[in-house]
N, C-alpha and C positions, 0 to 999 in steps of 0.2 A: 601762428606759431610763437608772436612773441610771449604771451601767456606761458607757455612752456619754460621759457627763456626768465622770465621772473620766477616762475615757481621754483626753481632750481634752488633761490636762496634760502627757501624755508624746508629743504630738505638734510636732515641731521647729519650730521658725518659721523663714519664708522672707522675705526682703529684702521689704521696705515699700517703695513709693513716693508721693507724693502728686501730685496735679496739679491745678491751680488757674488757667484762662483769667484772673483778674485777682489772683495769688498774696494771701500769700506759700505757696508750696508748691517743693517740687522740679522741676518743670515745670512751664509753661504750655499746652501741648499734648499727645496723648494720643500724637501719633506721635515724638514727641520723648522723651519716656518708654520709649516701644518700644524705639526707638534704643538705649536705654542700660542698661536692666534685661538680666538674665539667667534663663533657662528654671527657672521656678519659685516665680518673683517675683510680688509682686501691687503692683499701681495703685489706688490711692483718689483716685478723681475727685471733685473738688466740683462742684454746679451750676455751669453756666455752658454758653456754645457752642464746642465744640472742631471743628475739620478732621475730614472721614473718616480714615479709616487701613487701613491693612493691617498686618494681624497674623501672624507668620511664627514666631514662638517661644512657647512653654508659659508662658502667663500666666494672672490674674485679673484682670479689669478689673472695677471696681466702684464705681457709683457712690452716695453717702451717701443711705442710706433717706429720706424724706422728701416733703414736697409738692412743691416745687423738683426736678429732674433734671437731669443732665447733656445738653445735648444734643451730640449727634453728627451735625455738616452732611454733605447728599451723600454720596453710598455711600460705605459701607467693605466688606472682604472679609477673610476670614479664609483662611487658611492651614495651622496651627500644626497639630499629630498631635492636641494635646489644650486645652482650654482653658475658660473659664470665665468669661461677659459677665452682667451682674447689676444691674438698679439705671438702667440708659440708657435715653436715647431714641435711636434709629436715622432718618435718614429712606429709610435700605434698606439692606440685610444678605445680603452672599452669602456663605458659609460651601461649601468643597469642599477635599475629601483629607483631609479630619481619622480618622486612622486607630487614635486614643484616643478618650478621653469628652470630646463637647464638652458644655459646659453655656449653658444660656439662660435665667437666671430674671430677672422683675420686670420685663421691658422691654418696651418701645414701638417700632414697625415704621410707620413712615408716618403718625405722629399730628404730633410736630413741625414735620415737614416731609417734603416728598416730593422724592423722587430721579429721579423719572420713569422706573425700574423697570419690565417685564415682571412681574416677580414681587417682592412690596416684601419677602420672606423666600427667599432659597430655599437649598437643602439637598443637593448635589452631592456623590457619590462618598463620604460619613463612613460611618464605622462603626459608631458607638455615640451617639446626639442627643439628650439630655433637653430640654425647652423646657417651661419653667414658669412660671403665672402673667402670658403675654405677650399682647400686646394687636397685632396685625395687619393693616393696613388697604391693603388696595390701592393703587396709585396711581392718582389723580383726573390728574397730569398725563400719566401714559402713554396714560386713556383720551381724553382731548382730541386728542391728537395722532394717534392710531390712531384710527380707525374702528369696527375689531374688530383683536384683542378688547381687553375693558374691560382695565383694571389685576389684574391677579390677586395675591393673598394672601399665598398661600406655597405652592412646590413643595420636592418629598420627591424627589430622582432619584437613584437605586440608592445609595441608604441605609437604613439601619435606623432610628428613630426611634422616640422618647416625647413626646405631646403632655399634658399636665396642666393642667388649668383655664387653658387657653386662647381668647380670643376673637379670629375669624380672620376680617375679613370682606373679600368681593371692591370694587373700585370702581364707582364709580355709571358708565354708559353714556358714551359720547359724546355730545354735545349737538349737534345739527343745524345748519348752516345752509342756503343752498340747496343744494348741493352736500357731501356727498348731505341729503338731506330727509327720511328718518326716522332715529329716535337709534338709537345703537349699543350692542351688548349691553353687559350688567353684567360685569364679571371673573367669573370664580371665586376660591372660597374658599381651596379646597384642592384642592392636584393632585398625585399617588401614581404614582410610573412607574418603570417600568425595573426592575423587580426588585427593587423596596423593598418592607421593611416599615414598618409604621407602627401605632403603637396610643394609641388619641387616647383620653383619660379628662374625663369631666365638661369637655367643650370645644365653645364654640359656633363654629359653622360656617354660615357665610351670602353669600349669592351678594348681584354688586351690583344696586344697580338700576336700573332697567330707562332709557337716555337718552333724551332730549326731541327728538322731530321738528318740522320745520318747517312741513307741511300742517296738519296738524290743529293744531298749538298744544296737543298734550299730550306725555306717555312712550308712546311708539310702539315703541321696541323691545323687543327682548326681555333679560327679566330675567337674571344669571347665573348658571351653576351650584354648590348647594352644593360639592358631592365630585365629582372625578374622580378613575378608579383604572385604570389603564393597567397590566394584565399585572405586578402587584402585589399585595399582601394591607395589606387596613385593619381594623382593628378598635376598632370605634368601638362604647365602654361609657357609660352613665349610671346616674345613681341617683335617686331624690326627697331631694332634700336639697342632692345635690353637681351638679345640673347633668347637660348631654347635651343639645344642640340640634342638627338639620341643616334645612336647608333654601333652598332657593334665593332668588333676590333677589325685594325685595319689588317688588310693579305697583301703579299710581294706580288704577287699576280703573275709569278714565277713558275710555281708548281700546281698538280689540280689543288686548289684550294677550297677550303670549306671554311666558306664565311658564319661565323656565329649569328646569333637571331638579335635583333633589333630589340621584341620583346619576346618576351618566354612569359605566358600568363594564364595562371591553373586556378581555378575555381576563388576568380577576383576581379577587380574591376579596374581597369586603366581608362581614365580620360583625357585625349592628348589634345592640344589647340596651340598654334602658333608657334609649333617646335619644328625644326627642321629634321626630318630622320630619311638620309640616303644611300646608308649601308646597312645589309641584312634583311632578313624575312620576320615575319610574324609566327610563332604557335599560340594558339588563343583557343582554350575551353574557358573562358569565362566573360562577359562582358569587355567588348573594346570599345570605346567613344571615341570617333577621330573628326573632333570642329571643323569646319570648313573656316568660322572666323574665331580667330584668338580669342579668349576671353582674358578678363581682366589682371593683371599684376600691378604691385606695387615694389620698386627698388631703391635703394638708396647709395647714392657713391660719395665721395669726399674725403678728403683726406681727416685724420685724425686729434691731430694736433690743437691745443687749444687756440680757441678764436679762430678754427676753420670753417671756413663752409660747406655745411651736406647738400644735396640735392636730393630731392624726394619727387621719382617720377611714379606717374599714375600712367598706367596703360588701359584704356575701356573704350569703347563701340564709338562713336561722334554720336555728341548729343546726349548720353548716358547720364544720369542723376545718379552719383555719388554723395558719400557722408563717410569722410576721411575721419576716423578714431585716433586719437592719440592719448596719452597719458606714460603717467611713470609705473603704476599697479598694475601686472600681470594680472589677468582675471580667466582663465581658462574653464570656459562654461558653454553648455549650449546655449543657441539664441534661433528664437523662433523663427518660423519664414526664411533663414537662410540655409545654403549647403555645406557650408562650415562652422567649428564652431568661432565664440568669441576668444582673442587671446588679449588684447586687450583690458585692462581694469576700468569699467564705467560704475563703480561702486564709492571710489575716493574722486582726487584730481584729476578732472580728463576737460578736454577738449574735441568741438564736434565740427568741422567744418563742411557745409554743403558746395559740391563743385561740380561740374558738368563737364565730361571729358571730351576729348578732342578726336580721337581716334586712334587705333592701334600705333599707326606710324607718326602720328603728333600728341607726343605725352603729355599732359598737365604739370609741370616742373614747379616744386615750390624749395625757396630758398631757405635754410636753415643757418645760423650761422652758433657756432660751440662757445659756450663763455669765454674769456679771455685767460681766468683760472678756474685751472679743476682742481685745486685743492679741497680734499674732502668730499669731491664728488666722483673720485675713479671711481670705477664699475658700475655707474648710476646707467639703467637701461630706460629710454626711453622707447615705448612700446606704438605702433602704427598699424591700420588695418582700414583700409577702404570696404565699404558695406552698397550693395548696386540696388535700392529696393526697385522692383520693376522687371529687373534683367531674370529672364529665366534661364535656371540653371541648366546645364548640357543632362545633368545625368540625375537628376532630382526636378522634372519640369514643373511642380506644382511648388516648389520655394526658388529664393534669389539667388542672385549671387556674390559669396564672401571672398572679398581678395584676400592676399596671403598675408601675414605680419611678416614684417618687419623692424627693424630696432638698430638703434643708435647708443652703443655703448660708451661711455665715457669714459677715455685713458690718456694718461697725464695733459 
């Protein structure tokens, strides 16, 4: 990795901006900012509360690592071919057409505030979706005003995507009064449709629960669904160590209860391996894959800060021959012989490392350390992907198998 670590110098820097709701910065607002940067530009947001926005040009928006966050009032939506959000809070995010790499690390979806959203993330028509490290929470105001259904998560519609140590959960039920009289289901967590891909890595996944009726005086409805997969392919990995939960929303265990479904899966394909799921049932007309052993992921933790240390763990079979991909160039392509495609750029500067893994529960951990300054490096993504030649795949048994990307954004 130290290759990586020099190459860093010969990468150009792109126009800085600052913005600051109580300065002194270059702006006060993030859509005021938009306004006047140009495609390739990056935004360092300080805490504070900024307006939504809509975003229509190749940027980074990034807000300074820390306990404090930016937040971001009332939806915003995205645009841009490609782009890169890091470090916010949302109180709901629509993102559609992005026909580069969008990127989504370190932020928050309906935690700050909610936008009153059908879906507090959702994911239209892109092409290439990493989502890292995000935290996802349905709308509690969508389910109040609805009946059915609850607030949901985050939908995937005819896009490709990468889910990485994410936590996604549906919203709690509607709450009764007399009209009507029992509470209303939980959201879903996650909803896969239209001819998406999706491959979710050490990412918990949890249906809401279950709303409060008004006869009995308990949660009378029913709970929501972890996964739906609508004439789509999911592929949803764990490990011991790095995580993997599904499961539908939790019930009081009060009233008869009607637990929601684990998965809901119509004419599509789910492949599960080393995910924990022990609430809710199965409906499946389509293809279900359930591994007896995990297959492979790649995760990344560390703190952010310059001159920190990342950790880059590999989870794979004992014994397994890997070839860990790294570079800075997105390259979103097919590649032969495997079940994924490439998200990786092996076209410019990359790096190949051959390694042999350890075993599910003893991951290959490799050290990473951040330059000391990121000046003129914010938003710089560093791009990761273990390749298994050998390993046949669960659900493609005639190719390998491609772990998931991963990426190491660069902020302050």
């Amino acid at each position: 990795m130290l290759a990586l670590v020099l190459a860093l110098l010969a990468v150009p820097a792109a126009n800085t901006w600052t913005v600051d709701d109580d300065g002194p910065a270059d702006f006060t607002q993030i859509t005021d900012a938009i306004a006047e940067a140009h495609a390739g530009d990056t935004l360092l947001v300080e805490p504070g509360t900024y307006s939504g926005f809509l975003l229509n040009k190749r940027l980074a928006i990034l807000g300074r690592p820390g306990v404090a966050r930016p937040h971001v009032a009332d939806g915003s939506a995205v645009s841009a071919q490609s782009f890169t959000l890091a470090g916010l809070d949302f109180d709901g995010l629509v993102l559609f057409g992005a026909s580069g790499r969008a990127r989504i690390d370190d932020c928050r979806v309906g935690y700050a505030g909610d936008a009153g959203q059908l879906f507090a993330l959702a994911i239209e028509s892109c092409a290439e979706v990493v989502v890292s490290r995000t935290l996802v929470k349905g709308s509690e105001e969508y389910s109040d005003s609805h009946t059915s259904p609850g607030g949901e998560a985050m939908l995937i519609r005819t896009s490709n995507a990468t889910l990485v140590t994410c936590d996604l959960r549906g919203a709690s039920g509607h709450d009764a009064g007399f009209d009507p009289v029992s509470g209303g289901p939980g959201g879903t967590a996650l909803s896969v449709s239209d001819g998406s891909r999706a491959v979710v890595a050490a990412t918990r996944i949890e249906g809401g629960y279950e709303g409060y009726g008004f006869i009995f005086n308990c949660h009378d409805g029913p709970s929501g669904n972890g996964l739906e997969v609508f004439q789509s392919l999911a592929v949803l990995r764990g490990a011991p160590g790095a995580g993997g939960f599904l499961q539908a929303g939790p019930v009081d265990g009060i009233c008869t209860d009607e637990v929601g479904l684990a998965i809901k899966l119509v004419e599509g394909t789910v492949v599960m391996s080393g995910v924990t799921s022990d609430l809710g049932g199965v409906e499946n007309s389509g293809g279900l894959f359930i591994q007896p052993a995990p297959e492979p992921l790649v995760v990344i933790d560390g703190a952010d800060a310059p001159g920190a240390h990342k950790t880059i763990q590999i989870y794979g079979p004992a014994g397994a021959a890997c070839l860990l991909a790294a570079s800075f160039t997105p390259e979103y392509a097919p590649l032969a012989q495997f079940d994924d495609n490439l998200w990786v750029g092996l076209s410019g500067f990359f790096v190949l490392v051959p390694l042999t893994t350890l075993g599910q529960a003893q991951p290959i951990t490799l050290a990473f350390q951040l330059p000391a300054s990121l000046v003129g490096l914010e938003g710089l993504s560093i791009e990761m992907q273990p390749f298994f030649p050998g390993l046949p795949s669960a659900y493609v048994p005639a190719e390998s198998v491609a772990g998931n990307v991963a990426e190491i954004i660069l902020r302050f």
